[in-house]
C-alpha positions as CSV (number, residue, x, y, z in Angstrom):
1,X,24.5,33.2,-1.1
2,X,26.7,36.4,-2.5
3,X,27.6,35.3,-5.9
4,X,30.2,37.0,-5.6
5,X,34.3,35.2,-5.4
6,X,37.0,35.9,-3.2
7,X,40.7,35.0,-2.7
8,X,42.7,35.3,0.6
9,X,46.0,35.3,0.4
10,X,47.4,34.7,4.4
11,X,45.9,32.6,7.0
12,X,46.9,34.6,9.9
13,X,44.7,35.8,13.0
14,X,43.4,38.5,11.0
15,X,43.0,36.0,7.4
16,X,41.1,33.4,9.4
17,X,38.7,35.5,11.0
18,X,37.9,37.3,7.5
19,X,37.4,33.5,6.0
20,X,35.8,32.2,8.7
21,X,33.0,35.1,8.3
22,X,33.2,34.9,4.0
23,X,32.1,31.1,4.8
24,X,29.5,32.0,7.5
25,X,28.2,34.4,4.8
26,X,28.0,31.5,2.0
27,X,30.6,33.2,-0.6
28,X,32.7,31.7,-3.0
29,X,36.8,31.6,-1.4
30,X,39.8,30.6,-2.2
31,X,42.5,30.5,0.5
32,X,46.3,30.3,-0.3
33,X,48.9,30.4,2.0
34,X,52.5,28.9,1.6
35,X,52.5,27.2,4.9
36,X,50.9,23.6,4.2
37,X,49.0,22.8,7.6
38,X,47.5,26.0,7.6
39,X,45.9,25.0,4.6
40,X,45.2,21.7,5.5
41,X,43.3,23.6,8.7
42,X,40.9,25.4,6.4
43,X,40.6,23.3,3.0
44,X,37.7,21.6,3.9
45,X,35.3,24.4,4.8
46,X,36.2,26.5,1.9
47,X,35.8,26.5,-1.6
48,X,39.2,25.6,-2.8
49,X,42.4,26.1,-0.6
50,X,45.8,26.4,-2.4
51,X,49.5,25.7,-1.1
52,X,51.7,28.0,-2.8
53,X,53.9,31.1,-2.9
54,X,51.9,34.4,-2.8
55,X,55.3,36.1,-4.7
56,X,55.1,33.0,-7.7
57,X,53.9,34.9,-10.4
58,X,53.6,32.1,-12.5
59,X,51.5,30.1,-9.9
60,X,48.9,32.5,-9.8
61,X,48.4,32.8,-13.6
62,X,48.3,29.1,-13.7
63,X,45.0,28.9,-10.6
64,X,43.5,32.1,-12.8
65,X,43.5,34.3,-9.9
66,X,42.4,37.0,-12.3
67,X,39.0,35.8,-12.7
68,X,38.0,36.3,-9.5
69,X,36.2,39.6,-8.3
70,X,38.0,40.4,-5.1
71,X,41.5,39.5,-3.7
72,X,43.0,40.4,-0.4
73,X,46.3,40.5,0.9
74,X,45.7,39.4,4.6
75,X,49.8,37.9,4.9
76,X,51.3,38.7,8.0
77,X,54.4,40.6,9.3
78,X,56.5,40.3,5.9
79,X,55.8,43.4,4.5
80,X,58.5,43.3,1.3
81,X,56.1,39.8,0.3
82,X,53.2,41.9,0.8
83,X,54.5,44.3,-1.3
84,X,55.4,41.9,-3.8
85,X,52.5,39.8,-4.1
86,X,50.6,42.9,-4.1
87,X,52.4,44.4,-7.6
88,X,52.1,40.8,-9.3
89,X,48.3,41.1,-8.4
90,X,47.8,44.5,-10.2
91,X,50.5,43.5,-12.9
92,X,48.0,40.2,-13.7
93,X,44.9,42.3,-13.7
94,X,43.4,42.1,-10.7
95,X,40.9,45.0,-10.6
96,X,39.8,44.7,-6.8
97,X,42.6,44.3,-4.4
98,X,42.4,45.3,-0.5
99,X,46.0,44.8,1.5
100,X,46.9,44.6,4.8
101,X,48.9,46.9,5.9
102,X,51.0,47.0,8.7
103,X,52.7,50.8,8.5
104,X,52.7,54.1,7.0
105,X,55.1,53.4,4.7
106,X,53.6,50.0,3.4
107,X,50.3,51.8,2.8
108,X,52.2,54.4,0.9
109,X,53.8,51.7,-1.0
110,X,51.2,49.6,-2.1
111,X,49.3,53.1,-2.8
112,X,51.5,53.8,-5.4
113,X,50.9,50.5,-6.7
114,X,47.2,51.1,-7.7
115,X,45.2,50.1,-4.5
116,X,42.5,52.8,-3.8
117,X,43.0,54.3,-0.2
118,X,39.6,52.5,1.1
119,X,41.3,49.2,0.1
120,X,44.1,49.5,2.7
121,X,43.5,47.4,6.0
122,X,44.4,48.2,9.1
123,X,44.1,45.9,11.5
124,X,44.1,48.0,14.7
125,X,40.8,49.5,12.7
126,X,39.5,46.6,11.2
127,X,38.5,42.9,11.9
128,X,38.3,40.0,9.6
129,X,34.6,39.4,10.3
130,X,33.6,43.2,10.0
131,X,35.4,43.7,6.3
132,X,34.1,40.2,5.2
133,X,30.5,41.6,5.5
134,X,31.7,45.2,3.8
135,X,33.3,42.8,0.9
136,X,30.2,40.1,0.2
137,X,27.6,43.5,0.4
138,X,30.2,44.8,-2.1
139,X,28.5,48.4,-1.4
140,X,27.9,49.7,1.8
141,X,30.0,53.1,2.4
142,X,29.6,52.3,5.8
143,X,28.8,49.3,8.5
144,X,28.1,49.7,12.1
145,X,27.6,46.6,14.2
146,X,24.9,47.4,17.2
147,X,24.9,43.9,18.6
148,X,25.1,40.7,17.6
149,X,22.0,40.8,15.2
150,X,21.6,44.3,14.4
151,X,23.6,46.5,12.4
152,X,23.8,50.5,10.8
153,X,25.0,50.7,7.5
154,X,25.0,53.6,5.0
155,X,24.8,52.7,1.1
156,X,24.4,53.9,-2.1
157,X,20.8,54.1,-4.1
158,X,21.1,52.1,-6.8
159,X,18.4,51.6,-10.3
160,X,16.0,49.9,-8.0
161,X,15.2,53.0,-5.7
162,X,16.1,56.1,-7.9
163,X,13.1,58.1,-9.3
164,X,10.6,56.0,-6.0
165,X,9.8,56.5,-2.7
166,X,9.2,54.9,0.4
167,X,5.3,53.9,-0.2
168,X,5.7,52.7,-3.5
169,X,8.5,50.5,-2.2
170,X,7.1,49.1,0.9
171,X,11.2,48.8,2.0
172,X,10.1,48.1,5.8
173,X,7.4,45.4,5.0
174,X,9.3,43.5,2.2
175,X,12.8,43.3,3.7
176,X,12.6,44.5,7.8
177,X,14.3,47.6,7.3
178,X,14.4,50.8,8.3
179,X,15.5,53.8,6.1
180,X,16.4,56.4,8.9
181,X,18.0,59.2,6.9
182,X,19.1,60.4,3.3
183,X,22.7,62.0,2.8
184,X,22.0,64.2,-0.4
185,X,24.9,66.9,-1.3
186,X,26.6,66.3,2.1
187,X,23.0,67.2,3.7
188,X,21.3,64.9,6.2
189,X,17.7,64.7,5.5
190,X,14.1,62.6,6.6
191,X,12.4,61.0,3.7
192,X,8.9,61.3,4.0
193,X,7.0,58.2,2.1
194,X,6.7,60.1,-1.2
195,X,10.1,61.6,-1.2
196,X,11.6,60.1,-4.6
197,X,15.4,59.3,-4.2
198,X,18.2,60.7,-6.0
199,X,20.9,59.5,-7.5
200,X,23.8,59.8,-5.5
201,X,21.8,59.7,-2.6
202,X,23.8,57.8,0.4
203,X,20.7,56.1,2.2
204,X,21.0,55.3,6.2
205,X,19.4,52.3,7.2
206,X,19.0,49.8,10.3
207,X,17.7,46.1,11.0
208,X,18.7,42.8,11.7
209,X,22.0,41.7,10.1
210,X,19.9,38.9,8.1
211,X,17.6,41.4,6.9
212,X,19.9,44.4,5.9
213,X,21.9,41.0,3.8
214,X,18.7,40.4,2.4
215,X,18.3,43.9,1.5
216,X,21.4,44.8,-0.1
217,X,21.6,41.5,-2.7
218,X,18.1,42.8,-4.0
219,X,19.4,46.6,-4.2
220,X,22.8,45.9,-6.2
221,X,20.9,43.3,-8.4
């Protein structure tokens, strides 16, 4: 289980397939949407599930929405409440916001609001179940689904790695994975087993989507 906490704010197509998948992952969610049987649809598998106006400033002081680590904006078609809900997020501190956006100019909008350019949704590019994996790993640079069970993901070296290598760790026989390349100053490279990583270094690995989980909560621990 990711001890990690999330809110979605929207429980459309795209909103129920990134909770479904926060759920299936064991994370801590809270849904809110303003549309009561929506909630009433999701409020028992979740967390906590909230009936109330995204663009209610006051409502989201009062459920401390700042204390949790990541929110996203998943609302629908209404971009001005997007917008909206989006400023009273960053205006109440919310650090880690991703939006949904549904045009150029929305992203450019909500851009100039604080939200990092890797934080804006697409949903032609993206699905709910796909970013809810990126968001509980909380750093993979990159995720590649092979099948059903396997995956490719890219990620950063963290304390645990930096300064070791490959024998010392025993990577494959501890966790099931496979370190297939190291990205070092925009150079793809092997590691041999006593090839010490970096920092910096983006590491390319692959293995079952239980195991690379598995991985990842021991590496950002």
């Amino acid at each position: 289980m990711t001890n990690k906490s999330f809110v979605v704010i929207g429980v459309g197509r795209f909103g129920l397939a990134l909770i479904e998948e926060l759920i299936s992952l064991k994370a801590d969610v809270l849904v809110i949407d303003k549309n009561f049987e929506k909630i009433e649809k999701v409020a028992k598998h979740v967390t906590n599930a909230v009936c109330l106006d995204s663009t209610d400033i006051d409502a989201l002081r009062e459920i401390g929405i700042n204390n949790y680590d990541t929110v996203i904006v998943a609302t629908g078609i209404d971009v001005d409440n997007s917008i909206l809900t989006t400023l009273i997020l960053k205006d109440l501190g919310v650090k880690d916001v991703y939006v949904k956006v549904q045009s150029e100019y929305h992203a450019k909008v909500v851009a100039k609001l604080g939200v990092e350019e890797d934080h804006l949704i697409w949903p032609e590019q993206s699905t709910g179940a796909r970013l809810a994996k990126i968001l509980v790993s909380g750093n993979f640079l990159e995720y590649l689904e092979l099948d059903q069970e396997y995956s490719f993901i890219s990620t950063t070296a963290t304390k645990k790695i930096i300064g070791k290598h490959l024998l010392e760790l025993e990577i494959r026989s501890k966790y099931g994975v496979n370190i297939v390349a190291v990205r070092r100053n925009n150079k793809i490279m092997i590691p041999s087993s006593t090839t010490p990583f970096e920092e910096h270094d983006e590491i390319l690995l692959v293995g079952s989507n239980a195991n690379i989980n598995k991985f990842t909560q021991w590496l950002s621990k």
